[in-house]
C-alpha positions, 0 to 999 in steps of 0.5 A: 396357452401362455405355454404356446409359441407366442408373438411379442405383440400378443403381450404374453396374453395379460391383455385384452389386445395384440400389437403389430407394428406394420409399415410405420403402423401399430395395429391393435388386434383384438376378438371377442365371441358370445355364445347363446346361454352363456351371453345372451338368452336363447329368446334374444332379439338377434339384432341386439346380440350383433349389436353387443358382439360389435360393441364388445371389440370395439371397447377393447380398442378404445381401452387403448386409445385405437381408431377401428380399421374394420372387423371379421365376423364368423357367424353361425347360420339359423338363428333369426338371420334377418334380425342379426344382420340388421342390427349389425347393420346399424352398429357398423354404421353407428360406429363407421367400422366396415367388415373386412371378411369373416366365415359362417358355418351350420351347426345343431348346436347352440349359435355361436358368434365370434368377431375380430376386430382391427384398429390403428392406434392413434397414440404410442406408446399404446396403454396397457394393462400395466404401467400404473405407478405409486401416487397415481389416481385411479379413474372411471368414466361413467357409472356402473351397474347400468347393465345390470338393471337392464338385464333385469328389465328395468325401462331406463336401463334397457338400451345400456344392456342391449346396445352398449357404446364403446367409449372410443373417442373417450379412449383416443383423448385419454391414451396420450395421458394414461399410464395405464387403461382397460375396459370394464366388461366382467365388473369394477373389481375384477377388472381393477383386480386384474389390472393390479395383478399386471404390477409387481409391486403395487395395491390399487385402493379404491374408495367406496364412497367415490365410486359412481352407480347407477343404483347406490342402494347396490353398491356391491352388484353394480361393481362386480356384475360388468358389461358396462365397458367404461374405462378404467384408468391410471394417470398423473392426479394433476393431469387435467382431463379431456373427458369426463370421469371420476376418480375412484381411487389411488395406486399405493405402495403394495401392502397385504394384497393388489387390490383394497376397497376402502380398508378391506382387502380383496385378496382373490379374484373370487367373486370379484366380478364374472369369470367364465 
């Protein structure tokens, strides 16, 4: 796709987010979808997957540091519409973010669902996938594998699986200070991997011990699993933060590959974190 006609703002696809820059403006585009069977379970309680599909483009606006304008939905008819309609109900409003339009279709196959979401950013320049560098400390904002063990059942887990937050107001208060910020939605390492890989010349090093989750005896699952959507973050060690958040590591000189956890090297995205 990267071979496509592309818009400078779509920022030659190495991010979750396009940029406009409109009347005086920059807009932060963004569209996630999820599919039954690949995102949710076929016996789902439709309120909770509008939920997820709202939540999920409203973290990548808040990985940089964006104000949500509204949505679009495209929304496949049939699968307990009542249900799906109330819990989007309750997520545009938990979150203030108004629809702008979308489309629906029929189809015989499995429900599909797709969003686009709208946001202005509240600081620039916006952050990026890139920008990390050396000396850097290397942030989270709250602990993983919460979504994990909800997705398992587990009672005091359940509302993190089905009803994320978007950590937007997290993400406006840290834009002005990140050199660089992304969402964490297919897991800790991979998506610390994929920021790196945005550097040419830099390893991100994690410390194991530091990393905070939600059960320390799974240390491994809690940080390749995702759909936690805290946010990963690089800034200046000194820089007195607005929010809560842990630190998790450092930005080093490159050495024998982009990511390290404590002294392994991670050298592929493989088994990283979950990939599509």
């Amino acid at each position: 796709m990267r071979t496509l006609p592309l818009h400078a703002g779509a920022r030659g696809l190495h991010d979750d987010v396009a940029q406009l820059e409109v009347g005086g403006e920059t807009l932060i585009l963004t569209h996630d979808s999820m599919a039954a069977g690949t995102h949710f379970r076929a016996n789902a309680n439709m309120a909770d997957v509008a939920w997820k599909l709202v939540a999920s483009n409203l973290s990548d606006l808040a990985a940089k540091g964006a104000e949500p304008v509204g949505v679009l939905l495209s929304y496949t008819l049939g699968t307990d519409d009542a249900r799906f309609l109330e819990g989007l109900d309750e997520a545009l409003t938990k979150f203030a973010v108004p629809i702008l339009g979308g489309d629906t279709i029929a189809t015989d196959g499995p429900p599909t669902f797709g969003m686009t979401a709208i946001g202005r950013a509240t600081y620039t320049p916006v952050p990026h996938r890139a920008g990390a560098v050396v000396g850097d400390a290397i942030y989270v904002t709250g602990p993983l594998g919460r979504a994990m063990l909800g997705f398992e059942g587990q009672p005091d887990y359940l509302a993190a699986f089905n009803r994320p937050h978007p950590r937007l107001a997290e993400g406006r208060a840290l834009a002005p200070l990140c050199h660089t910020m992304m969402d964490i939605s297919d897991g800790l390492l991979l998506d610390c991997w994929r920021m790196a890989q945005a550097h040419t010349d830099l390893t991100f090093q994690l410390d194991r011990v530091t990393i905070p989750v939600a059960d320390p005896n799974r240390l491994d699952e809690c940080i390749r699993w995702g759909e936690d959507y805290e946010l990963l973050f690089t800034c200046a060690p000194t820089a007195s933060l607005p929010v809560p958040a842990t630190r998790i590591g450092t930005v080093i000189e490159a050495q024998h590959g982009l990511l390290q956890l404590d002294d392994a090297v991670l050298d592929s995205s493989i088994g990283l974190g979950y990939q599509h």
